[in-house]
C-alpha positions in Angstrom: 98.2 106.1 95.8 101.3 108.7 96.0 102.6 107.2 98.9 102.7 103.4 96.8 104.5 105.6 93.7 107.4 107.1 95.8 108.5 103.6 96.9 107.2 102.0 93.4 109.9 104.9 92.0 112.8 103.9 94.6 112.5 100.1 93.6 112.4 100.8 90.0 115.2 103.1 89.9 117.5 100.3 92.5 116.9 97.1 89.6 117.4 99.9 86.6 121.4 100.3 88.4 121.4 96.9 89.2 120.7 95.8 85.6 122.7 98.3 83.8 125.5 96.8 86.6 125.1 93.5 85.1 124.9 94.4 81.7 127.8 96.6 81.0 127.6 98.9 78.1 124.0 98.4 77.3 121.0 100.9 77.7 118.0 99.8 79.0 114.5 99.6 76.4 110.8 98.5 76.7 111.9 95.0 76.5 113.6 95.5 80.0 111.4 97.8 81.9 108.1 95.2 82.4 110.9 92.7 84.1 112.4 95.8 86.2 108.7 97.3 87.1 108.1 93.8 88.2 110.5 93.4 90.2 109.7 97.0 91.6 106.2 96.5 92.1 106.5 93.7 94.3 109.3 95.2 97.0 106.7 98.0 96.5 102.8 96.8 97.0 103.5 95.6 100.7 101.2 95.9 103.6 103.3 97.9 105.8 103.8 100.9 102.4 99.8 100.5 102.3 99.3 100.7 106.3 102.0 103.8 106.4 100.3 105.7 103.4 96.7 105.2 104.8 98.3 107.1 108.2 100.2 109.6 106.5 97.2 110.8 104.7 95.0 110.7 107.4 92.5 108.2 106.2 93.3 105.1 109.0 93.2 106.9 111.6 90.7 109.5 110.0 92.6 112.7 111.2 90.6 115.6 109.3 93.2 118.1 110.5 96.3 116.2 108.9 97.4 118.6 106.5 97.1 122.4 107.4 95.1 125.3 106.4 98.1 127.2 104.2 97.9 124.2 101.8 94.3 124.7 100.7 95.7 128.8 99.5 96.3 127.5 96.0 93.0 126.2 95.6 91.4 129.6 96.7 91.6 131.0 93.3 89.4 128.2 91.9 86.6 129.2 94.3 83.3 130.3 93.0 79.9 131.2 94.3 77.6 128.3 94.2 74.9 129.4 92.1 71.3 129.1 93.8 69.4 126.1 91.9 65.7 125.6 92.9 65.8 121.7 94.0 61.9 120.3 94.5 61.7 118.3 98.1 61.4 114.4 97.5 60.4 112.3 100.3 63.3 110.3 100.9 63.0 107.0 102.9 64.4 106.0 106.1 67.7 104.2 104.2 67.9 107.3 102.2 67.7 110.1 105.2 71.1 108.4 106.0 72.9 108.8 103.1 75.6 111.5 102.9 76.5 113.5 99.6 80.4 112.2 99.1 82.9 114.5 96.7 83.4 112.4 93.6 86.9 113.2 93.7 86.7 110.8 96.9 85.4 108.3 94.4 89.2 107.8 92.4 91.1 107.8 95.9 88.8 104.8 96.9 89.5 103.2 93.8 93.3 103.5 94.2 93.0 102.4 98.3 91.2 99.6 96.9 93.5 98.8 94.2 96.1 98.9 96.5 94.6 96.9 99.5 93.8 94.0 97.0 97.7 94.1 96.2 98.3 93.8 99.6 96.1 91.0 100.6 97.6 88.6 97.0 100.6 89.3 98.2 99.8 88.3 101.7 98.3 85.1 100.4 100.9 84.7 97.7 103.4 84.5 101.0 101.6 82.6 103.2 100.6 79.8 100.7 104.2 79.6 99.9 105.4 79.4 103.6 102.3 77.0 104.1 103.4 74.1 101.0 
């Protein structure tokens, strides 16, 4: 999702001068800033932001080397010896033997891609069925 914010930010911050342009001598309040995020949102949930974030983060085309190893430092502090847990052995089933464990945090990114994708496709729609009538 940061790389839908950044653009989401640009747009925003282009119809906040344009307005304050057209509107000499006023400020703008919460009675302006659904239209302008509105405006915003749809120069900013396009295909081609979605396509260009999903590369840059190395999700389509999975690159698991995308960002380096000097960016996981920080998180080295946080580290901490996995604690041994006795876990009984359950028979697992054929469907289940080709299951992989997936981090949770994976879970929230998949929501946003999803979230994001599902812009993209109305707005895809949205375009075509007003080219099409």
């Amino acid at each position: 999702m940061l790389f839908f914010y950044g653009p989401l930010k640009t747009y925003f911050n282009q119809e906040t001068t344009k307005w304050l342009k057209n509107h000499p001598g006023r400020a703008v309040t919460q009675f302006q800033v659904s239209g302008l995020i509105n405006v915003a949102y749809g120069k900013a949930a396009t295909a081609g932001i979605a396509i260009n974030g999903f590369r840059q983060t190395g999700i389509v085309p999975f690159n698991p080397d995308i960002f380096p190893d000097h960016l996981y430092a920080p998180a080295d502090v946080t580290d901490q010896p996995e604690a041994s847990v006795a876990v009984p052995e359950v028979q697992s089933s054929p469907v289940e033997a080709h299951l992989i464990e997936v981090d949770p945090s994976l879970y929230v990114m998949l929501c946003d891609v999803v979230f994001v994708f599902s812009c993209c496709v109305f707005e895809y729609d949205r375009i075509n069925n007003t080219n099409n009538t």
